[in-house]
Backbone as a chain_set.jsonl record, in Angstrom:
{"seq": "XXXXXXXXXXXXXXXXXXXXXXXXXXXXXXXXXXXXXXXXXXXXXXXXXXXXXXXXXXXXXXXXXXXXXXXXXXXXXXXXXXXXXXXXXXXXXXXXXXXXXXXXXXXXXXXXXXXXXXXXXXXXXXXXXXXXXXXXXXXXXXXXXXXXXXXXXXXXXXXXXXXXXXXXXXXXXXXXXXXXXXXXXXX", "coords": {"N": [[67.283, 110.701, 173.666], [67.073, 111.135, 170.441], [67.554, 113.759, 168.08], [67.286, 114.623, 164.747], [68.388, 117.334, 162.907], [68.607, 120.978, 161.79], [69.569, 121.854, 163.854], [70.808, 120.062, 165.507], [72.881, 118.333, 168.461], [74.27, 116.098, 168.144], [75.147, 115.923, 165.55], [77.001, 117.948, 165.146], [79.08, 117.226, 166.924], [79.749, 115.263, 166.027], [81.344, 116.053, 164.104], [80.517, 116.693, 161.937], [79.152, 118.762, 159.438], [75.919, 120.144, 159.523], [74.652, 121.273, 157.3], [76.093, 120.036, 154.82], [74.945, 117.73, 155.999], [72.426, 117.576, 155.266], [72.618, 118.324, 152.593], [73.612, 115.917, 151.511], [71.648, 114.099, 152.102], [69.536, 115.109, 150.463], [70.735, 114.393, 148.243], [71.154, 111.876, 148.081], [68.152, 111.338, 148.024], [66.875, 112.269, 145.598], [68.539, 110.802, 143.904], [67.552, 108.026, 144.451], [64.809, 108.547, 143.907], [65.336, 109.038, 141.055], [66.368, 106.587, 140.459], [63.751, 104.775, 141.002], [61.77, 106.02, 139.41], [62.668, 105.019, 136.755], [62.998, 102.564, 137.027], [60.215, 102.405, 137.147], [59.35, 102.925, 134.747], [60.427, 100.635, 133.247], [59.13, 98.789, 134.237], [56.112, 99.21, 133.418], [56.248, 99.303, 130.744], [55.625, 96.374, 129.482], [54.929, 94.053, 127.42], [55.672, 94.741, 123.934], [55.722, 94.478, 120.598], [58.295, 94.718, 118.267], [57.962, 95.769, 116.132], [56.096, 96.768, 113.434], [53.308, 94.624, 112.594], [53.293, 94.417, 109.555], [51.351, 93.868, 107.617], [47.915, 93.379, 107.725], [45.873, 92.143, 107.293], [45.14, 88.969, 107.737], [45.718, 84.954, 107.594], [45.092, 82.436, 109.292], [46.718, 78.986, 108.789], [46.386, 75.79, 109.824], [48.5, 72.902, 110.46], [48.656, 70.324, 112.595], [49.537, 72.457, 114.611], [48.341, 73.725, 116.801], [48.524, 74.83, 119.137], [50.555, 76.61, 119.033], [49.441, 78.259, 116.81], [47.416, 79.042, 117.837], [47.829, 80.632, 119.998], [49.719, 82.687, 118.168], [48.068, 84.031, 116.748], [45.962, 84.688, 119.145], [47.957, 86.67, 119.908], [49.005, 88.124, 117.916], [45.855, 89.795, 117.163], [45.86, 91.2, 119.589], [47.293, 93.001, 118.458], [45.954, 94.621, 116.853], [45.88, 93.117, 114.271], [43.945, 91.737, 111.706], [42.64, 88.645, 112.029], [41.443, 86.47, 109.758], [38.869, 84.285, 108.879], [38.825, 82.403, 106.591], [40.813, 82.303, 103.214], [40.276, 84.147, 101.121], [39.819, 86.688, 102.124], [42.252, 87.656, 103.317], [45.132, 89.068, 103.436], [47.424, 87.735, 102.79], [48.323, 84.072, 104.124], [49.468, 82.602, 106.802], [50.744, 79.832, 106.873], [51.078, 77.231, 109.557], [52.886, 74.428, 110.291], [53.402, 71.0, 111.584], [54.311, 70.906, 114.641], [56.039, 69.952, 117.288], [57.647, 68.095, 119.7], [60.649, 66.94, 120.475], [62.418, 64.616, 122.87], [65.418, 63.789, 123.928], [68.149, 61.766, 125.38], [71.346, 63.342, 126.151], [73.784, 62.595, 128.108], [74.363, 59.893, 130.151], [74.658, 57.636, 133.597], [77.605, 56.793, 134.634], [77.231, 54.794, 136.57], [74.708, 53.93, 137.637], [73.551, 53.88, 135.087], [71.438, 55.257, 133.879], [69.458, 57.772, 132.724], [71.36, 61.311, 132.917], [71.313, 63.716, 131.477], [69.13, 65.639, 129.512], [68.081, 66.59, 126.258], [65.467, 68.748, 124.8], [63.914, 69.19, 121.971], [62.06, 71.373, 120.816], [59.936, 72.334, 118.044], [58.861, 73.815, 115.065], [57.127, 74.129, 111.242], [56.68, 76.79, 109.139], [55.242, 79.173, 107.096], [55.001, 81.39, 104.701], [52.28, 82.909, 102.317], [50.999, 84.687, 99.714], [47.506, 84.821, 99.027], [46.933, 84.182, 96.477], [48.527, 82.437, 96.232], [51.12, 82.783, 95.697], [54.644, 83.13, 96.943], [56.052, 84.819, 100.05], [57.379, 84.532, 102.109], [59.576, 81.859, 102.732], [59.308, 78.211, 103.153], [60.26, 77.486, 106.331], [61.705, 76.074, 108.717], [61.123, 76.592, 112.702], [63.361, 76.021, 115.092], [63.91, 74.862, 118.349], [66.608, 74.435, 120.867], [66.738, 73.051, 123.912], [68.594, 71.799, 126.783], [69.239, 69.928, 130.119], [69.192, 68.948, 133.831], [68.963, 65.879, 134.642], [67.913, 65.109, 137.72], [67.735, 62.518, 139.875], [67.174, 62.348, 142.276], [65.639, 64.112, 142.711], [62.824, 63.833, 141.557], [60.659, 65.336, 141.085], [60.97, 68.04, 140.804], [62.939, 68.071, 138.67], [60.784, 67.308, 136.862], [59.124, 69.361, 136.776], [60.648, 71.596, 136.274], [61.686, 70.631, 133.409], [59.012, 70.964, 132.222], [58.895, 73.824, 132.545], [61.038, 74.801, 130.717], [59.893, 73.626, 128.314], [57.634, 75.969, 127.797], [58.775, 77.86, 128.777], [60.204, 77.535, 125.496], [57.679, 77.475, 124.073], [56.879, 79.71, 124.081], [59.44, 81.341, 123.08], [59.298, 80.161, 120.386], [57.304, 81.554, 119.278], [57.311, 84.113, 119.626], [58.991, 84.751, 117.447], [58.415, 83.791, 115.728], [56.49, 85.966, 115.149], [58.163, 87.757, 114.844], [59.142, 87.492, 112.287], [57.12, 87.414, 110.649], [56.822, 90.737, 110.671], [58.833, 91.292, 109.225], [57.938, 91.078, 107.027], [56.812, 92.695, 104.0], [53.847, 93.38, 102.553], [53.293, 93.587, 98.605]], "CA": [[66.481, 110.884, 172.489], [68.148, 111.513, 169.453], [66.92, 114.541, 167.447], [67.899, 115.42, 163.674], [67.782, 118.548, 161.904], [69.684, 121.758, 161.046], [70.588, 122.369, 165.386], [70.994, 118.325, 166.076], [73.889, 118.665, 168.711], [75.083, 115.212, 168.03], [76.088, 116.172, 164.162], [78.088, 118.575, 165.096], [79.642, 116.743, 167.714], [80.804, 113.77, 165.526], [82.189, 116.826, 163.103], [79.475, 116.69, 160.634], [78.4, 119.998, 159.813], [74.448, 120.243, 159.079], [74.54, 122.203, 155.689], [76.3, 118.741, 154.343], [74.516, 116.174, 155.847], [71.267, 117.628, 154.189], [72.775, 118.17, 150.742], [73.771, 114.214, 151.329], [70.583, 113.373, 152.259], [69.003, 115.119, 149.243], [71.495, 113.959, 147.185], [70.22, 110.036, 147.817], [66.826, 111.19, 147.849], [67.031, 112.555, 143.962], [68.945, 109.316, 143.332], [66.389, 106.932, 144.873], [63.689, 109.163, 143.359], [65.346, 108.95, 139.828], [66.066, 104.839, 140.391], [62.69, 104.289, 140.923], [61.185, 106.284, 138.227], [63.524, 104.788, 135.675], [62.33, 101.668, 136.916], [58.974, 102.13, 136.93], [59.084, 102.917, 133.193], [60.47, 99.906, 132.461], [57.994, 97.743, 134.709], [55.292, 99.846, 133.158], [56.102, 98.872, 129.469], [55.19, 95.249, 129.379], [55.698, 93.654, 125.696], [54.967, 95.158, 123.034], [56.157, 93.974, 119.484], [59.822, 95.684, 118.183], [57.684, 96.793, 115.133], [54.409, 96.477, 113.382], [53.343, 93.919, 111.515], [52.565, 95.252, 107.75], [49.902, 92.449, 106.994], [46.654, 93.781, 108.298], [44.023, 90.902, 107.186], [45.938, 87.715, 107.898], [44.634, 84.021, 107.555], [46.054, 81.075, 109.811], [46.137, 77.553, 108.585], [47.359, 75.243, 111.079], [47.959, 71.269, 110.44], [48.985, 69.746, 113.639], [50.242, 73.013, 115.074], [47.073, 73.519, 117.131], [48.473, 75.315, 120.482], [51.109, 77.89, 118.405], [48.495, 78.682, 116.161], [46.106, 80.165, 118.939], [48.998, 81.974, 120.498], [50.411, 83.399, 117.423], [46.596, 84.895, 116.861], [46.017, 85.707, 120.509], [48.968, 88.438, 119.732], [48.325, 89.385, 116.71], [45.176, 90.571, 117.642], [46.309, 92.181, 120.416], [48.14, 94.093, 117.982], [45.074, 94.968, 116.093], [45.772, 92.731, 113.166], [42.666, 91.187, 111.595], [43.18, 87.355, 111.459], [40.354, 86.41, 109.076], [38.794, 82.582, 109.003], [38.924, 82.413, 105.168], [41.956, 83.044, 102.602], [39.818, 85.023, 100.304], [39.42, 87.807, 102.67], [43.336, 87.821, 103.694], [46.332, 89.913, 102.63], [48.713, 86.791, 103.569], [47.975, 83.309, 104.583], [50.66, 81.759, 107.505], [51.157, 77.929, 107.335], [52.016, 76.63, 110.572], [53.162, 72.846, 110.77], [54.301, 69.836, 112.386], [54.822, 71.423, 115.907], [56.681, 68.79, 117.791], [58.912, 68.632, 120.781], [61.277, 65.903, 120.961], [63.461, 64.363, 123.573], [66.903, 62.663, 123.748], [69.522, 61.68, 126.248], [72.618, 63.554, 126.072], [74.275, 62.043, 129.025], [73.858, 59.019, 131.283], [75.149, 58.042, 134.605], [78.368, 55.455, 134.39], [76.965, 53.943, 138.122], [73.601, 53.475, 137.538], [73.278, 53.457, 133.874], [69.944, 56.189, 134.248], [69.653, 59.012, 132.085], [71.846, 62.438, 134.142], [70.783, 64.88, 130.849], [68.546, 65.298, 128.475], [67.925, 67.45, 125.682], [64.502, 69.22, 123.988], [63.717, 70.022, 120.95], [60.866, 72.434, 120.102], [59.749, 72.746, 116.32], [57.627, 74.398, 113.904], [57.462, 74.552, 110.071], [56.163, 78.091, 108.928], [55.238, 79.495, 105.52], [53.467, 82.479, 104.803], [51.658, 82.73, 101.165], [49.426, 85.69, 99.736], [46.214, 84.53, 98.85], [46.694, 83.384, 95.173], [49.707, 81.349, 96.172], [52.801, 83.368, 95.892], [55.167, 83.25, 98.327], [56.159, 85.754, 100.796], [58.563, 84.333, 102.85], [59.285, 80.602, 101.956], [58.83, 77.495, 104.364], [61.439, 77.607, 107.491], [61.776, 75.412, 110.073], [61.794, 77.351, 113.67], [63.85, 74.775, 116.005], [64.94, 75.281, 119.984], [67.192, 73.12, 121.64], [67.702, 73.32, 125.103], [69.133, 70.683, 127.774], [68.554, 70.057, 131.731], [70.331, 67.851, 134.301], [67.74, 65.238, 135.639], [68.516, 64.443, 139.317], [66.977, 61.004, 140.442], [66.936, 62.697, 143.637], [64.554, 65.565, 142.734], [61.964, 64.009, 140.594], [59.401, 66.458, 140.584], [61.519, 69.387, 140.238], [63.002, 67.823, 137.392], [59.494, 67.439, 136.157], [58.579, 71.093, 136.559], [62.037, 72.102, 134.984], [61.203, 70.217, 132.065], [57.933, 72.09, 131.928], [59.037, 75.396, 132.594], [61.534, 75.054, 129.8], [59.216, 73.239, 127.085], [56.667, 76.859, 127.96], [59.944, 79.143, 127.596], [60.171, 77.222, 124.28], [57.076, 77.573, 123.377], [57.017, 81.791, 124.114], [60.086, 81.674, 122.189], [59.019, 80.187, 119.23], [55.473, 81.945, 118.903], [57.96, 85.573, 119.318], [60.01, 84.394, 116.254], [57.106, 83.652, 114.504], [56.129, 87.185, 114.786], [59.463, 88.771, 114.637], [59.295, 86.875, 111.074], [55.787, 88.684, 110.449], [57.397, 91.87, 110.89], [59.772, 91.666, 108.189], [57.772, 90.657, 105.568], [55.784, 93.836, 103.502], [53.56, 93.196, 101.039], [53.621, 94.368, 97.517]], "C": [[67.299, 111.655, 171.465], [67.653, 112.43, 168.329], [67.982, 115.077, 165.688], [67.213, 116.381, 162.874], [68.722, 119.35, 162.196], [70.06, 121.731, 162.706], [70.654, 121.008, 165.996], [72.853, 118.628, 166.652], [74.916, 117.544, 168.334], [75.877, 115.547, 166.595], [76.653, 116.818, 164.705], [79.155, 118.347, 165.951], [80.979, 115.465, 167.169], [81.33, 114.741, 164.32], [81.614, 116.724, 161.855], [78.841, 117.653, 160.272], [76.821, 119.467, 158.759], [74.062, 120.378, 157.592], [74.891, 120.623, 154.781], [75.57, 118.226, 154.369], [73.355, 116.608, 155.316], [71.235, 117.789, 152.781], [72.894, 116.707, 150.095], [72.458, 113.877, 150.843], [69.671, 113.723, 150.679], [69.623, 114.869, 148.38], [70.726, 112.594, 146.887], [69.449, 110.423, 147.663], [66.403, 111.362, 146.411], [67.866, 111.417, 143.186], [68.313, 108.387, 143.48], [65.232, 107.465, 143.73], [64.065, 108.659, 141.933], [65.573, 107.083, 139.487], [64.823, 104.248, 140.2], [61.631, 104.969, 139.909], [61.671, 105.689, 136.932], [62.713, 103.063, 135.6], [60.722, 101.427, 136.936], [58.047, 102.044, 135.327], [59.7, 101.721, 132.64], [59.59, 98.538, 132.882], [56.762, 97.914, 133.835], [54.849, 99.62, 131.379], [55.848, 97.609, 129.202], [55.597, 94.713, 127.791], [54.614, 94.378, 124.715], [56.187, 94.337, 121.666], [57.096, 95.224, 119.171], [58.828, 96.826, 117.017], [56.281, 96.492, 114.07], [54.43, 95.436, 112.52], [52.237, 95.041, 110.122], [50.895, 94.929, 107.357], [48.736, 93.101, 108.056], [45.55, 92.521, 108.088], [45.428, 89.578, 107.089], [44.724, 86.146, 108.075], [45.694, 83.01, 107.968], [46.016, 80.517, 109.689], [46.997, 77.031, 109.246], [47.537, 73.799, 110.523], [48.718, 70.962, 111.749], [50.598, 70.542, 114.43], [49.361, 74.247, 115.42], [47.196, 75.116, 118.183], [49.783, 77.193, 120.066], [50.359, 78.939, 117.797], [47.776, 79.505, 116.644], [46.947, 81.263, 119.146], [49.434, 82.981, 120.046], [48.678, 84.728, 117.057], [46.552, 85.866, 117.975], [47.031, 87.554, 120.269], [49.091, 89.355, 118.597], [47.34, 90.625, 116.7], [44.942, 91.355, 118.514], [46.549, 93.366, 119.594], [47.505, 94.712, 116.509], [45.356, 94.557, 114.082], [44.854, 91.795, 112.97], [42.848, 89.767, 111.207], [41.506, 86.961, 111.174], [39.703, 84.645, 109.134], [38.419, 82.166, 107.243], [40.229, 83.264, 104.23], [41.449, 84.129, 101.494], [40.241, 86.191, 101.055], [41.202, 88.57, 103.048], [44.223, 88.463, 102.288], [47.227, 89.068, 102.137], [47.811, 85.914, 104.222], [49.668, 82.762, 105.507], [50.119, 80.863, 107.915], [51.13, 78.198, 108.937], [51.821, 75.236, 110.611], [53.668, 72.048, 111.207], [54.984, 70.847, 114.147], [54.977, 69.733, 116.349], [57.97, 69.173, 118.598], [59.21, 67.065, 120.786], [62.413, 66.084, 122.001], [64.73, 63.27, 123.526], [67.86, 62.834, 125.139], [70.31, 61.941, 125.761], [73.687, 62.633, 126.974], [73.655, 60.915, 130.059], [75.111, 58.311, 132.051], [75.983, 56.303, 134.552], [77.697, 54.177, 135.635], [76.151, 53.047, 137.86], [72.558, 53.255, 136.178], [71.715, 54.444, 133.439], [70.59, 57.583, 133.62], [70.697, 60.767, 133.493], [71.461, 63.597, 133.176], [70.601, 65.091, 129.374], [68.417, 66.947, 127.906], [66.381, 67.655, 124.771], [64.47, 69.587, 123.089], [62.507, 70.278, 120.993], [61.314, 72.747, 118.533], [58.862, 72.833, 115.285], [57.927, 74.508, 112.673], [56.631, 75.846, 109.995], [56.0, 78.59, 107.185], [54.468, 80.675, 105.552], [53.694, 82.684, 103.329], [50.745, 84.068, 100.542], [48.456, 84.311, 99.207], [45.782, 83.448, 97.154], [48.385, 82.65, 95.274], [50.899, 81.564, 96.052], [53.069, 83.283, 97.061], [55.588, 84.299, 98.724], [57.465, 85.517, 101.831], [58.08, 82.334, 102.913], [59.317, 79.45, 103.238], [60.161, 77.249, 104.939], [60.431, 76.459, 108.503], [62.08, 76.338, 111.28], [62.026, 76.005, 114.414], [64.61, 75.363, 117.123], [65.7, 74.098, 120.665], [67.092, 73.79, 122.397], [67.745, 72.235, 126.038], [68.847, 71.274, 129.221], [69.802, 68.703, 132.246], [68.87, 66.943, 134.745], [68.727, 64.634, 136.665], [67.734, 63.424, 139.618], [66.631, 61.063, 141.841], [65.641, 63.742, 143.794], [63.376, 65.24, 141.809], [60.758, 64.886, 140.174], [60.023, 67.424, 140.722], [62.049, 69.235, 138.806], [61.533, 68.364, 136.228], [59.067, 69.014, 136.336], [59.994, 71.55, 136.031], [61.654, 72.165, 133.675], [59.762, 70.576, 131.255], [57.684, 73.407, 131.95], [60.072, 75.667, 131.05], [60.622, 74.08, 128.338], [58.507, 74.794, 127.155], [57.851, 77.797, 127.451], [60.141, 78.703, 126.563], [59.313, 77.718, 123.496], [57.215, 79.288, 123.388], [58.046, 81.878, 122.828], [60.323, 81.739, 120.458], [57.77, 80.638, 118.36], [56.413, 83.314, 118.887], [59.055, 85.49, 118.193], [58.964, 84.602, 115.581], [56.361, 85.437, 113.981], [56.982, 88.513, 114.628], [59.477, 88.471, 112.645], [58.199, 87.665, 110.335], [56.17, 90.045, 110.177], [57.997, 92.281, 109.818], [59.205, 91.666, 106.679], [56.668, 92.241, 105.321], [55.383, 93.493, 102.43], [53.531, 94.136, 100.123], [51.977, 94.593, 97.417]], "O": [[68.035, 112.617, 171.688], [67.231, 111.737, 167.403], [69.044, 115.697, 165.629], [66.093, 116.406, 162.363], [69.712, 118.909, 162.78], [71.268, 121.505, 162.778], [70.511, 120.995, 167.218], [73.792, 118.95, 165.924], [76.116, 117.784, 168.2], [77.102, 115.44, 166.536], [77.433, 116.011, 165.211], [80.142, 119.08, 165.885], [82.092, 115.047, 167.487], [81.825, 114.075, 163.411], [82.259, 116.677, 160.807], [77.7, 117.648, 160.733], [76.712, 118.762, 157.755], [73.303, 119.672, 156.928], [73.975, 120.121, 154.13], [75.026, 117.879, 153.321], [73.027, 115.705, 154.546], [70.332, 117.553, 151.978], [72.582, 116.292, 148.978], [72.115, 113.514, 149.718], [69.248, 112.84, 149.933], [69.046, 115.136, 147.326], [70.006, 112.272, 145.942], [69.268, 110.034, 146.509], [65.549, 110.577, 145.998], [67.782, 111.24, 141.971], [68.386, 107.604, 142.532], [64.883, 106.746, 142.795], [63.257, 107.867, 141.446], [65.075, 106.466, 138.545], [64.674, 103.333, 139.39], [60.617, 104.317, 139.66], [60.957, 105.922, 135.957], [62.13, 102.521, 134.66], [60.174, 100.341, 136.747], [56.991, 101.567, 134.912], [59.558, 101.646, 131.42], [59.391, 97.549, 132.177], [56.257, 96.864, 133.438], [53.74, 99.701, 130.853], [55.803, 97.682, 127.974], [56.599, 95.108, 127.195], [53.392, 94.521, 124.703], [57.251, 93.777, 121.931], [56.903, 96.372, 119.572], [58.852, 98.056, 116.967], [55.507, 95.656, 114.536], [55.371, 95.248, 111.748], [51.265, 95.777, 109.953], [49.856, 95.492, 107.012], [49.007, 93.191, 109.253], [44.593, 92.204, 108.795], [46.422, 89.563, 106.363], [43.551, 86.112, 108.447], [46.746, 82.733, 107.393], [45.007, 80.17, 110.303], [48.143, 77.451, 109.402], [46.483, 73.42, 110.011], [49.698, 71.704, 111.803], [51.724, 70.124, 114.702], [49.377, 75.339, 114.852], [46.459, 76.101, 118.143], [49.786, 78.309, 120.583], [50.457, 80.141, 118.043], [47.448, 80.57, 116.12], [46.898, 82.41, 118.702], [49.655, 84.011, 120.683], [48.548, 85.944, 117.203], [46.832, 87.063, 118.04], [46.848, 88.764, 120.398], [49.207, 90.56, 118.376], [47.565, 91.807, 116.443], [44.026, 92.175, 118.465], [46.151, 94.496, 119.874], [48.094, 95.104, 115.501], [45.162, 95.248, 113.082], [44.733, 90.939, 113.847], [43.217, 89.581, 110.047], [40.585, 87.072, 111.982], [40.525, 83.846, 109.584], [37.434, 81.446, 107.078], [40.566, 84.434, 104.409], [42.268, 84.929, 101.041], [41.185, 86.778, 100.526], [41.368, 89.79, 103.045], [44.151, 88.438, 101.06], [47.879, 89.4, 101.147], [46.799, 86.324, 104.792], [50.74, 82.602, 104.922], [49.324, 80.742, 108.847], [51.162, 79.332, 109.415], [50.722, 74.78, 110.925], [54.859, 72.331, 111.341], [56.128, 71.247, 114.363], [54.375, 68.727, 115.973], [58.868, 69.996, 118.421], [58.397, 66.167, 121.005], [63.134, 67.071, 122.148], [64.744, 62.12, 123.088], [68.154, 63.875, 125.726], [70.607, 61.234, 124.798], [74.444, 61.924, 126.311], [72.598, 61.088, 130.665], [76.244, 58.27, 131.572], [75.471, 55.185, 134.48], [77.74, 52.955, 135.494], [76.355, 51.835, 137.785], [71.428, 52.773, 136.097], [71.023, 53.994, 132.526], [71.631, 58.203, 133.841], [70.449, 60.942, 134.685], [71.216, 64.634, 133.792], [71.349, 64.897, 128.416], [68.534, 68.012, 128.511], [66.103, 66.71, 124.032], [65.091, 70.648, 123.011], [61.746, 69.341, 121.233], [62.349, 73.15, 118.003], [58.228, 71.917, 114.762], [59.047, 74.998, 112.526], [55.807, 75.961, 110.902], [56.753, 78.226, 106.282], [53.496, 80.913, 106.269], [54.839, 82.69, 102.876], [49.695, 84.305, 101.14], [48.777, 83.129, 99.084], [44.954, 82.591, 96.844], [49.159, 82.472, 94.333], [51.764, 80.711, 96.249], [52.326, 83.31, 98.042], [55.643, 85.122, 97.81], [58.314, 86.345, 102.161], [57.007, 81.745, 103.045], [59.352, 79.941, 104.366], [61.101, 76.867, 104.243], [59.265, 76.202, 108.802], [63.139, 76.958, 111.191], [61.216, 75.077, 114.429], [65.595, 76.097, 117.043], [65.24, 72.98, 120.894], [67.216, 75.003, 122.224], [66.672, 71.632, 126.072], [68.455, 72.392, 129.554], [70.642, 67.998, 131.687], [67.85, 67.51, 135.135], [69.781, 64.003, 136.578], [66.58, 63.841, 139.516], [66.021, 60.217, 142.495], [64.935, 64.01, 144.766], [62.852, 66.197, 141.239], [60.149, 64.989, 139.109], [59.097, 68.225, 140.854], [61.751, 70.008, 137.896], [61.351, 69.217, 135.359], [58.539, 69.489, 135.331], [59.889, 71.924, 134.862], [61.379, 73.129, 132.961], [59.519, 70.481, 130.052], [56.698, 74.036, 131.566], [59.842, 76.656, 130.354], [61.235, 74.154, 127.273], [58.926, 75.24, 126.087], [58.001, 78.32, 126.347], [60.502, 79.721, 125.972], [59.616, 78.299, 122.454], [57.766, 79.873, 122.456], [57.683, 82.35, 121.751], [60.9, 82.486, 119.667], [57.373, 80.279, 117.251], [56.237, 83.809, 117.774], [59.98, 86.304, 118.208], [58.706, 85.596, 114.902], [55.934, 85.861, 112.908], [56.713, 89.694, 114.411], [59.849, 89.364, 111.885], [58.482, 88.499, 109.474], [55.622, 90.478, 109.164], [57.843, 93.42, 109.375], [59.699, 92.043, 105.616], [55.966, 92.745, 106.197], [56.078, 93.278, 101.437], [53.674, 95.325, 100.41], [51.504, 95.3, 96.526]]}, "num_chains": 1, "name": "protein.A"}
């Protein structure tokens, strides 16, 4: 039976004096301790926006950019900005239009003549307006590419690939959209 603590005959046997191996031991333990507090503050922060948006009464008009539109709300209001359902009432009106994801073959396979990798686009037009029609920040295109390999061997991983990266698209272009928010201050 193997006993440790300050008179453990085996430490001092393998030439380890006591006084050490407990300064060790609390050494890791104040290093573990401070690892896991460090990380718990950064589990603990979740998203927050880099910086506020200015615009307090906001008004969303969407034309066939249905599913951004919600999203870009959803977080707004998180972030206690008042998105209004009339432009009267608003500080700032933001467009959003033409959302659209297209696809294209980059590569296909000399053998079998079958797509081997394709590419996405994600894309939004954007505008934001005050209320009597000035502009504020003028109409942008946000656009994501990103590419995949399709395997003919894996079709349904493919297929969830290609749906995990259209969703990181979409995140990415709904946190633009409000990084873009951010910058603008009205007069």
């Amino acid at each position: 039976m193997r006993r440790i603590g300050n008179s453990s005959p085996e430490l001092k046997t393998q030439g380890v004096p006591c006084r050490y191996f407990m300064k060790t031991v609390i050494r890791y333990q104040l290093s573990a301790i401070s690892f896991l507090m460090i990380a718990l503050m950064l589990c603990s922060c979740g998203f927050h926006l880099r910086g506020a948006v200015h615009i307090q009464k906001l008004h969303i008009q969407s034309e066939s950019a249905e599913q951004i539109a919600n999203e870009v709300k959803r977080i707004l209001t998180q972030e206690s900005v008042q998105v209004t359902p009339t432009t009267k009432a608003a500080q700032a009106v933001l467009y959003l239009r033409h959302e659209n994801v297209d696809e294209r073959v980059l590569s296909v396979s000399d053998e079998s003549g079958k797509q081997e990798e394709i590419e996405i686009n994600y894309r939004v037009e954007m505008e934001v307006r005050k209320p009597d029609d000035s502009i504020l920040l003028e109409k942008q295109i946000i656009s994501l590419f990103r590419d995949y390999r399709f395997d003919k061997t894996a079709v349904l991983a493919a297929g969830a690939e290609e749906e995990m990266l259209r969703e990181d698209m979409f995140h990415d272009i709904v946190a633009q959209i409000i990084r873009r928010l951010q910058a603008i201050k009205p007069r």
